[in-house]
N, C-alpha and C positions, 0 to 999 in steps of 0.2 A: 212544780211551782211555775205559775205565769203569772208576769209585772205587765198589768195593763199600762200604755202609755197615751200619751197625745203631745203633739207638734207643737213649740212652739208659743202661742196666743192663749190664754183661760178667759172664754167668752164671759164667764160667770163672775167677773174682776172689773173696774174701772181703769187699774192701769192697764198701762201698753208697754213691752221691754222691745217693743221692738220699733221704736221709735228712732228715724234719720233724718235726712235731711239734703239738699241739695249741694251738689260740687259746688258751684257758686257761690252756694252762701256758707264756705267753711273757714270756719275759723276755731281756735285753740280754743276758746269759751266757749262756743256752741257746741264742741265737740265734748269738752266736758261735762256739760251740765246734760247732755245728751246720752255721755256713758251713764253717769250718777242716775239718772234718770230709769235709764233701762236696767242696770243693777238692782236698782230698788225694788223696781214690780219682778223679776228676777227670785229674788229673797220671799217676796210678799206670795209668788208665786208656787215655789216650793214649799213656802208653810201649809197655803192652801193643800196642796197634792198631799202634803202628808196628813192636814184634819179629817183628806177625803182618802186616805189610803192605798193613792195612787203611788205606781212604785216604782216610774218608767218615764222620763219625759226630755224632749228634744227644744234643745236651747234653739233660739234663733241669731241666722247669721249675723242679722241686724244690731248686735249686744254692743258692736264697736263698729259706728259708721266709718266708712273707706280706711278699714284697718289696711288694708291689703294696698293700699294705693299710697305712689310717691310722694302725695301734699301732706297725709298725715305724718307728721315729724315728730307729734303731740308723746311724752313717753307713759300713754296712760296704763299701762299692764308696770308700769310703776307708783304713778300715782294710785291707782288704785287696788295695789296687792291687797294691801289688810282688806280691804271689802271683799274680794274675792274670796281670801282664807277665812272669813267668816262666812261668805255664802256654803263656799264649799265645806266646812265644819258640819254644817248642815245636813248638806246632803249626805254626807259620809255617814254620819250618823242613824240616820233615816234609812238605810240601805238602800236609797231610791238608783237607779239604771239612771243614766245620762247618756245623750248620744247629739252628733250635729249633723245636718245633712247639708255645706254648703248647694248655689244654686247650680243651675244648669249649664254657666256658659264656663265651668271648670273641667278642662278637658285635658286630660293627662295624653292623650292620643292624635290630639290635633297636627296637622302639618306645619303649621307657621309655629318656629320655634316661641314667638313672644308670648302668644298664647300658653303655649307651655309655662314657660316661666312665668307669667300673672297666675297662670292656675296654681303654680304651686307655692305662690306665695299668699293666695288664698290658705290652703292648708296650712302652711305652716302657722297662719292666723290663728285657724279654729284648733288647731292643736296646740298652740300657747294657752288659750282660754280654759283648755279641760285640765293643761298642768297648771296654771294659774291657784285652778280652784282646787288641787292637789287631790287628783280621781286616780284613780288605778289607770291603767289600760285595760278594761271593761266598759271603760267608757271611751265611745267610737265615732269615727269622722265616717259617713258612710256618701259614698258617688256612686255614679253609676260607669259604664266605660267610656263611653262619649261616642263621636260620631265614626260612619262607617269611610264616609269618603270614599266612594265607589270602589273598594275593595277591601271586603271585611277581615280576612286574613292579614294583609298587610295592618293592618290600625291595630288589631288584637295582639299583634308582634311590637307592635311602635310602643303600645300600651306599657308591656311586660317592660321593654328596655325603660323606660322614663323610669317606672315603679322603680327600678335599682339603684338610680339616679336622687331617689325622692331623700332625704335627713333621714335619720333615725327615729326623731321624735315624730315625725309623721307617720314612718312605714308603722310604728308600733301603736297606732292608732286606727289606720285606715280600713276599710271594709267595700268591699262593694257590692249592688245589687242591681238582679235581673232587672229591665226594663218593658214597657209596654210597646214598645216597635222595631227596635234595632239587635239587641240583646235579648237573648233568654238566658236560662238556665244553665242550659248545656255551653255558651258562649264562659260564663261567670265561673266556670268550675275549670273549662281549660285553663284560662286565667289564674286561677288558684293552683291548678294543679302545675303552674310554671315558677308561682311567687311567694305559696303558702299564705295569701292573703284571703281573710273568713271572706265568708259570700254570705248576707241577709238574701231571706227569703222572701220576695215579695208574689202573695198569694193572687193578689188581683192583677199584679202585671201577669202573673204564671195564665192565669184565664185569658189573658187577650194574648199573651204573645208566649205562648208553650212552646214546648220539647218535643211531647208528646206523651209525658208522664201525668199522672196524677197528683194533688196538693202532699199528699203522704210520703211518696217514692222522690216529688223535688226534694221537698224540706229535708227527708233524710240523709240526702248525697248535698244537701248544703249545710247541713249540720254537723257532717264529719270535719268539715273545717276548720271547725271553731276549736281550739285549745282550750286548758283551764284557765290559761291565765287570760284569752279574750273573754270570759264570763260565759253567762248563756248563748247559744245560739239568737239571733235577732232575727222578726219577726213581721214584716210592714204585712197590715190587712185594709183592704176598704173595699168595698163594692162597687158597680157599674149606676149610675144615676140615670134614672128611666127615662129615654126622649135623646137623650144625651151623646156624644159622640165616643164610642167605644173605646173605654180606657178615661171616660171622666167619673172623678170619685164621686161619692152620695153625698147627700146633705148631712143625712143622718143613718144610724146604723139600720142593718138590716140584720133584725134576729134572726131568723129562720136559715138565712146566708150563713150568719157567722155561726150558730152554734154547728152548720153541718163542716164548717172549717175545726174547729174544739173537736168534732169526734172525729174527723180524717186526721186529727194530732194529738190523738188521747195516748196518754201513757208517758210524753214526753215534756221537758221541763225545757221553756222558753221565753223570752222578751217580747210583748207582743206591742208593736205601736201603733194605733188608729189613724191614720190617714183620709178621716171623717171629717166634713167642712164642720161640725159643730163641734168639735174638739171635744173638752171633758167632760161636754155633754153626753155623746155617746160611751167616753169611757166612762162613764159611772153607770150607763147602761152594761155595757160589756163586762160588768165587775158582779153586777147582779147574775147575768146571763151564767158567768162562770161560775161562779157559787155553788147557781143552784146546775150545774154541770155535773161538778166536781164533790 
């Protein structure tokens, strides 16, 4: 079994869930009509995914502007439980994969402790939202390690200690993946193999910044990580965009690319999520592609 996904945005929708707003102009009314807002294309969005039989897809951080920040005082993960428990009714139902990937500048490894601590009250953000909408732990907060700070051992060490450090309701969420410049694979599995934390596979970072392994022989030393209770192994694919500076993703998919990924990972059952700037556009190509694969 593989659940085609896509990030975030359904280009092929008028709304937007990922609608913010500036620090400046915040306020408890903008904030809510702001949540309401993004909830709504949210719902509107998941019906979508399921008329189109999409069975995979990545909330954006954006759901709850400056969740994570000390002006928000707003108690909207109470104001708005019932919405949540009926989006999430939903989703459950639907058997759709859910996952969040906050951004880049959360960095569990950083040297300045404050950084530390805003990063992890990011997560603890995005993992209120997946229990909010009442998902198993299947469904995944996934980062990457963060930065090296001229001494890649020492950070990879810093890393593990914070991870001990993190809630419960976090660690039982979290997931990380290989990266396009700092991290690879073999980096993500020491990691795992200090904290028992799943490692996604990410295919097209694996082609800019390898091991030295093949797409077959990563995924399956990052696959043993995965327990039953984190669900399937998890999956990011996109291609290299032509012209483009190595390690920027495509517009749109590339068949020929992705089916020879489906036969370097035939026989195995996975989550796969599209990292394509045209979102459900190319996964409902990708849905064809497999089909007629499989």
């Amino acid at each position: 079994m593989i659940r085609i996904g896509y990030p975030c945005i359904n280009l092929s929708l008028e709304c937007r869930g990922t609608k913010t707003f500036r620090l400046h102009s915040y306020s408890r009314e903008r904030l809510r009509l702001t949540v309401r807002n993004n909830l709504d294309c949210l719902a509107e969005t998941v019906n979508w995914n399921i008329e189109h039989g999409i069975g995979f897809f990545r909330i954006s951080s954006d759901l709850v502007p400056f969740a994570a920040h000390p002006v928000n005082t707003y108690p909207w993960y109470l104001v708005f439980a019932r919405r949540f428990r009926q989006i999430g009714k939903l989703i459950r139902k639907s058997g759709m994969r859910i996952s969040m990937h906050p951004d880049q500048f959360v960095l569990l490894n950083a040297k300045d402790d404050r950084i530390i601590q805003d990063s992890i009250r990011e997560l603890v953000y995005h993992c209120r939202v997946l229990d909010l909408l009442g998902l198993d732990r299947s469904a995944k907060v996934q980062i990457h390690l963060g930065g090296v700070y001229g001494d890649k051992r020492a950070s990879l060490e810093r890393f593990v200690r914070v991870y001990h450090r993190l809630p419960a309701a976090v660690r039982r969420r979290l997931v990380i993946e290989n990266d396009d410049r700092l991290y690879n694979v073999a980096d993500c599995l020491a990691v795992s193999a200090e904290t028992g934390i799943p490692v996604v596979f990410d295919s097209f970072h694996h082609e800019v910044n390898g091991d030295g392994s093949d797409w077959r022989t990563a995924f399956e030393r990052c696959a043993v990580t995965w327990r039953r209770r984190d669900g399937l192994p998890m999956v990011d694919y996109s291609s290299q965009l032509s012209g483009a500076r190595p390690g920027t993703h495509a517009r749109h998919i590339d068949s020929e690319h992705f089916r020879r990924l489906l036969a370097a990972l035939a026989g195995y059952d996975f989550d796969l999520m599209l990292e394509i700037k045209d979102k459900e556009r190319s996964a409902l190509v990708a849905q064809r592609l497999l089909g007629g694969k499989f």
